[in-house]
N, C-alpha and C positions, 0 to 999 in steps of 0.2 A: 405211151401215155400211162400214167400212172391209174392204178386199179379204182383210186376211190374219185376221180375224176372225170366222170359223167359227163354227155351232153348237159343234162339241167344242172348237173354244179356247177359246170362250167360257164353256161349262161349265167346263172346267178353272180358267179364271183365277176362275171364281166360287165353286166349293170351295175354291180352296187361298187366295184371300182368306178365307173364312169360318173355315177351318183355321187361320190363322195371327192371325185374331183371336181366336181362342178359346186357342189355342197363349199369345198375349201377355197375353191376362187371367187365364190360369192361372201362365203363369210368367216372365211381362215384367217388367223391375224398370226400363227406361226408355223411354220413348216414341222413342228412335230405333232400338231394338231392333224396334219394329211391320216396317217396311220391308225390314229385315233377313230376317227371318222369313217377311216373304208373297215376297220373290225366292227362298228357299229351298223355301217351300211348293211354288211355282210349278213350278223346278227340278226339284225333288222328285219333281211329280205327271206330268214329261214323260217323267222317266229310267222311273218305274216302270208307265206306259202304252205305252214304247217296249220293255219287257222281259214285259210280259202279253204285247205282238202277238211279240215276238221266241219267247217261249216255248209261246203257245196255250194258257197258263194264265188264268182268268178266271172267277171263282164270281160275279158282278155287274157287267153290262154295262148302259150305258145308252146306246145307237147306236153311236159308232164309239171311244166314253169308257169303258175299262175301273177302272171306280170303285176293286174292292179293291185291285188293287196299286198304283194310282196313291198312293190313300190314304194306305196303307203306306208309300211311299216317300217321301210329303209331309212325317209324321211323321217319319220318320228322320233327312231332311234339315234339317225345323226343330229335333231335337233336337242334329244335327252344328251349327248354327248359333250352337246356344245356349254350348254347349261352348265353340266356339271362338273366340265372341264376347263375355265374362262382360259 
């Protein structure tokens, strides 16, 4: 396994891939929109686990992976995606 691929990256990249295939088969209208969506996902889920640890906010922790707001901020980012990428 390669060195910078941690349990929590590795969670991470595996929600915000499944987030952004669920994100593209609810509101994908082309297949290069997929790739789009999972680097914002990704994005997304770093900003918002780097401001759960920045603010000690966290209702759903799995190790060092704070799920809600990463979540939330995956969301957000694939909806600024969608936005900005018709």
């Amino acid at each position: 396994m390669p060195p910078f691929l941690t349990p929590p990256v590795f969670l991470i990249l595996v929600l915000a891939s499944i987030y952004s295939l669920i994100f593209y088969l609810l509101w994908g209208r082309r297949l290069r929109q997929l790739p789009l969506f999972w680097i914002g996902a990704v994005i997304g889920f770093f900003i918002g686990d780097i401001l759960a640890v920045a603010t000690g906010f966290s209702l759903l922790r799995i190790g060092l992976v704070h799920i809600d707001l990463g979540s939330i901020a995956s969301w957000a980012a694939m909806f600024i995606v969608r936005r900005l990428r018709p």
